[in-house]
Backbone as a ProteinNet text record, in pm:
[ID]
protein_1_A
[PRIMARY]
XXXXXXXXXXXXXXXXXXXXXXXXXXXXXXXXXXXXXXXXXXXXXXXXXXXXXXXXXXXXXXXXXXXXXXXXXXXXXXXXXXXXXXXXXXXXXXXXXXXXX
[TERTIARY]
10027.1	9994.7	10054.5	10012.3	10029.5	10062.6	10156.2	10202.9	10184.5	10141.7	10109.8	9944.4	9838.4	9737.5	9719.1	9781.7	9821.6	9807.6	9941.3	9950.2	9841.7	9801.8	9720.5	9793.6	9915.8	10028.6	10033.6	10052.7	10084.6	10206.5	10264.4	10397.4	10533.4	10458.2	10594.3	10573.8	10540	10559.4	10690.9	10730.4	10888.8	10871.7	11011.8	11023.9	10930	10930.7	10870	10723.2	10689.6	10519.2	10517.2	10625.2	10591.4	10588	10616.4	10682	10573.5	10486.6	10381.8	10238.1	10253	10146.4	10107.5	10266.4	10248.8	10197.2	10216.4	10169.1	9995.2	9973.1	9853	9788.9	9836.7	9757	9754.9	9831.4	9875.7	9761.9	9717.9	9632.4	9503.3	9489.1	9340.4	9298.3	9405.2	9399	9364.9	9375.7	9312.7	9372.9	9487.7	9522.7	9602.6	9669.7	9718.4	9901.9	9928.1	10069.7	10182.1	10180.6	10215.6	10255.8	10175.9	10142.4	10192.6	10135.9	10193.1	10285.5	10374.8	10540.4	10605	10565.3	10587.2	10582.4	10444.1	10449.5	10546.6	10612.9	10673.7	10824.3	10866.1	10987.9	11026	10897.7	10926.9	10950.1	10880.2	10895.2	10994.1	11047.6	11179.7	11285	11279.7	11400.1	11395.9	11485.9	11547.8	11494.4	11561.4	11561.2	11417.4	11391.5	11238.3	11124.3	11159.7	11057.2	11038.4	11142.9	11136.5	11059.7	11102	11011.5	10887.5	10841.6	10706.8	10617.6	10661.8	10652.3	10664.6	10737.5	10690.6	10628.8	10568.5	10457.4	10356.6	10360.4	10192.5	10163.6	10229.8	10240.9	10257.2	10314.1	10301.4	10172.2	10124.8	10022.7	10071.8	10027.5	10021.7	9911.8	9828	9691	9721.5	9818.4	9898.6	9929.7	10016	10113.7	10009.6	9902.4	9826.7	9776.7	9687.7	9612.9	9739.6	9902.1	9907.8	9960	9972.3	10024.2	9884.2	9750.2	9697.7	9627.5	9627	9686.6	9758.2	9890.4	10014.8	9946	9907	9858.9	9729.3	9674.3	9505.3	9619.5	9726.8	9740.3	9841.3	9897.7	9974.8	9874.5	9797.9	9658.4	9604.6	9552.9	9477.9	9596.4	9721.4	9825.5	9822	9745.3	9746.8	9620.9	9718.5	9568.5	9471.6	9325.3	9245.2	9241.6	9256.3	9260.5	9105.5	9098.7	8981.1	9025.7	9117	9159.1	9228.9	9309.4	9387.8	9293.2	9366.1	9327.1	9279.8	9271.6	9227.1	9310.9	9427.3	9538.2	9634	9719.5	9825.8	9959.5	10029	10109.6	10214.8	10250	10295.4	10451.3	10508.8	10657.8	10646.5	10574.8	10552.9	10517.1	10512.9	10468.1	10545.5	10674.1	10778.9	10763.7	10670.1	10644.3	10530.3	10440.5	10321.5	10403.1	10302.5	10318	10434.2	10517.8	10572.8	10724.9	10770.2	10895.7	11037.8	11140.9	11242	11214.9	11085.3	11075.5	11077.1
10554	10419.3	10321.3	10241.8	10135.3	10009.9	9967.1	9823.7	9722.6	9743.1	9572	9560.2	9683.9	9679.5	9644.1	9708.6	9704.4	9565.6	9517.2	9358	9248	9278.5	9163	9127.5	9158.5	9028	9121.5	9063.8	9052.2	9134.5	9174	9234.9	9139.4	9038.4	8895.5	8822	8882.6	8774.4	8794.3	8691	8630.9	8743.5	8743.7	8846.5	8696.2	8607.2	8513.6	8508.8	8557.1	8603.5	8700.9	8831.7	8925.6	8958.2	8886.6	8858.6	8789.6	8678.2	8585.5	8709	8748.8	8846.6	8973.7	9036.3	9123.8	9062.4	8941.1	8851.8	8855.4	8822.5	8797.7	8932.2	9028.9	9150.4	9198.7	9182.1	9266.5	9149.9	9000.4	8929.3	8967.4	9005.9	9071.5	9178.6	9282	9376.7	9492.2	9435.3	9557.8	9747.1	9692.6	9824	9834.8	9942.7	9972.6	9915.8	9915.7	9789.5	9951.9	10039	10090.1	10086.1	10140.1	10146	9982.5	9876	9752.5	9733.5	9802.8	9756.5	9831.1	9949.4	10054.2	9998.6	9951.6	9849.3	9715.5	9655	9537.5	9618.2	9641.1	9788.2	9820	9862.7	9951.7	9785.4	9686.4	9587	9468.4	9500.4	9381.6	9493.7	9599.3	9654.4	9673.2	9601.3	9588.2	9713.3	9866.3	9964.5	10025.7	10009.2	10110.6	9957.2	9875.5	9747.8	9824.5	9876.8	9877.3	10013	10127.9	10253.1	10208.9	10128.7	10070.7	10040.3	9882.2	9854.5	9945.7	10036.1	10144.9	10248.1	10290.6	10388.9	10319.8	10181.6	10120.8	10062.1	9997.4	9893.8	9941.2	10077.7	10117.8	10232.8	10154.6	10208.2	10395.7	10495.5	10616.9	10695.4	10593.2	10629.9	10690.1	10587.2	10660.9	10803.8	10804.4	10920.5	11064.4	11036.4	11115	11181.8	11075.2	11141.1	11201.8	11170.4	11217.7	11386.5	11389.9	11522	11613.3	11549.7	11563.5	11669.8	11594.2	11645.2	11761.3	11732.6	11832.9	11952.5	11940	12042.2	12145.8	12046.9	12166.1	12189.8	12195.4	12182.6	12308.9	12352.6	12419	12530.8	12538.7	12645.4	12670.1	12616.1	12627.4	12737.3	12704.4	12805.9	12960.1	12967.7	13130.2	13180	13302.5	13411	13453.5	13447.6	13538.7	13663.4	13742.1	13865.5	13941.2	14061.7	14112.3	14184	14197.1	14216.9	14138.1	14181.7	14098.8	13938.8	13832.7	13705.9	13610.8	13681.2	13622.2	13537.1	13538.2	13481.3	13567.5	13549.3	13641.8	13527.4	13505.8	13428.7	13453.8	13392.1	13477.7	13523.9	13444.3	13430.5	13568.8	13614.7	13701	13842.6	13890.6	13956	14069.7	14080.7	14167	14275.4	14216.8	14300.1	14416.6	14370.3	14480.3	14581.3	14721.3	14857	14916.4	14995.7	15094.7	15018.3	15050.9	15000.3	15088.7	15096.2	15147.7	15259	15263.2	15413	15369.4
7081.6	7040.7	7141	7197.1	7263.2	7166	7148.9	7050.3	7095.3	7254	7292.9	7294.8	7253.6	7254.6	7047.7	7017.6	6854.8	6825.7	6860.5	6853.5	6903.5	7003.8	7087	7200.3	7190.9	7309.8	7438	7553.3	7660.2	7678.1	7816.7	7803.4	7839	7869.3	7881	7768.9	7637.3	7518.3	7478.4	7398.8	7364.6	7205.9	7185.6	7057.5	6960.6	6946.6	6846.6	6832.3	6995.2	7002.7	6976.5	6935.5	6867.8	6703.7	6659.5	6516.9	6453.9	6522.9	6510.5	6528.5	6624.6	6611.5	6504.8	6481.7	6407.2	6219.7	6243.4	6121.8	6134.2	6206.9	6214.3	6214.7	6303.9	6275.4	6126.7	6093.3	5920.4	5843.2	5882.5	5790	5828.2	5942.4	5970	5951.1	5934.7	5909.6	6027.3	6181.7	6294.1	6246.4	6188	6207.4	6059.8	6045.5	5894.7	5901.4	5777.3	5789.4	5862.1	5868.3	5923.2	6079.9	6130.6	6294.6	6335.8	6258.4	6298.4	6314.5	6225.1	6194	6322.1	6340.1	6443.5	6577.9	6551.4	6722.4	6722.9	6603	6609.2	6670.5	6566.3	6592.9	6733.1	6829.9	6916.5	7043.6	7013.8	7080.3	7097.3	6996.4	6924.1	6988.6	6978.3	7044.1	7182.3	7267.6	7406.3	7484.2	7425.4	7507.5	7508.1	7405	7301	7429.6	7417.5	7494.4	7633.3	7664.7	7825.7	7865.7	7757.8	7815.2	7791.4	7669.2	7640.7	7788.9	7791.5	7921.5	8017.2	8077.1	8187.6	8134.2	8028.9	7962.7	8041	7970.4	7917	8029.4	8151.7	8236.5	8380.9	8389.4	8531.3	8620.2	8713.3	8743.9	8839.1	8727.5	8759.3	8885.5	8906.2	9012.2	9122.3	9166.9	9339.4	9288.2	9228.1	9166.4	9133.7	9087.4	9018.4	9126.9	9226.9	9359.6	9481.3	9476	9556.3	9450.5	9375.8	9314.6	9338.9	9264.5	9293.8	9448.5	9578	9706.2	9711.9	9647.5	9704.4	9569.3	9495.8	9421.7	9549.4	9535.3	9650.1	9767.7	9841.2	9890.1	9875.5	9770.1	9739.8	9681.8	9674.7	9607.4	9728.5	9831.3	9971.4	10062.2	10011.1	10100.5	10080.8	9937.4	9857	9980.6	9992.9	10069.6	9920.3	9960.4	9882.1	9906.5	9765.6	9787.5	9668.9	9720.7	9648.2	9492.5	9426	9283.6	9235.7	9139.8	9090.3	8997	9048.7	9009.2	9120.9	9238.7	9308.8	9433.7	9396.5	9480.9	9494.5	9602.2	9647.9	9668.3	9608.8	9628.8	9769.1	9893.4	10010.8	9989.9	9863.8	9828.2	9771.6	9703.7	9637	9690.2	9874.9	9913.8	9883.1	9948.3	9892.4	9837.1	9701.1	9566.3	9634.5	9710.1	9770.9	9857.4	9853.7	9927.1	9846.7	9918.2	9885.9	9833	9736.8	9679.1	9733.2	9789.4	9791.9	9897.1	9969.8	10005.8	10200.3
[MASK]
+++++++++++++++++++++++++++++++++++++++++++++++++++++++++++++++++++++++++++++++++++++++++++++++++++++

């Protein structure tokens, strides 16, 4: 749940624009008096505001495409092999041919 989508408000509203909103949502009814209170709750409190705000507010896109990247990138390093699953991990070679002998 997002509480600043809940509410209506912005992420620089004053705790008084949050208090005012959660009024108004509960008279319109968008959502159930529950979840409202939940989003007032999580916004009136200092610490609970701030992970909010970096949940709801920080753009993940960069982050996504470069993991993204380093992911194909970390899959493109596996040799193909003809059984198994299809990959040979190279960390993992060790384990092939003859053991101890």
């Amino acid at each position: 749940m997002n509480p600043y989508v809940v509410l209506g408000i912005d992420k620089d509203a004053s705790n008084k624009e949050i208090i005012q909103a959660a009024a108004l949502a509960m008279r319109q009814r968008r959502h159930d008096a529950r979840t409202i209170a939940q989003a007032q709750k999580k916004l009136l409190d200092p610490v609970s505001r701030a992970c909010q705000a970096f949940i709801h507010y920080f753009d993940f896109e960069d982050a996504k495409k470069r993991l993204g990247l380093e992911l194909d990138d970390i899959l493109t390093s596996y040799d193909k092999t003809e059984g198994g699953d299809g990959f040979d991990a190279p960390c993992l070679s060790i384990f092939d041919g003859h053991h101890g002998q």
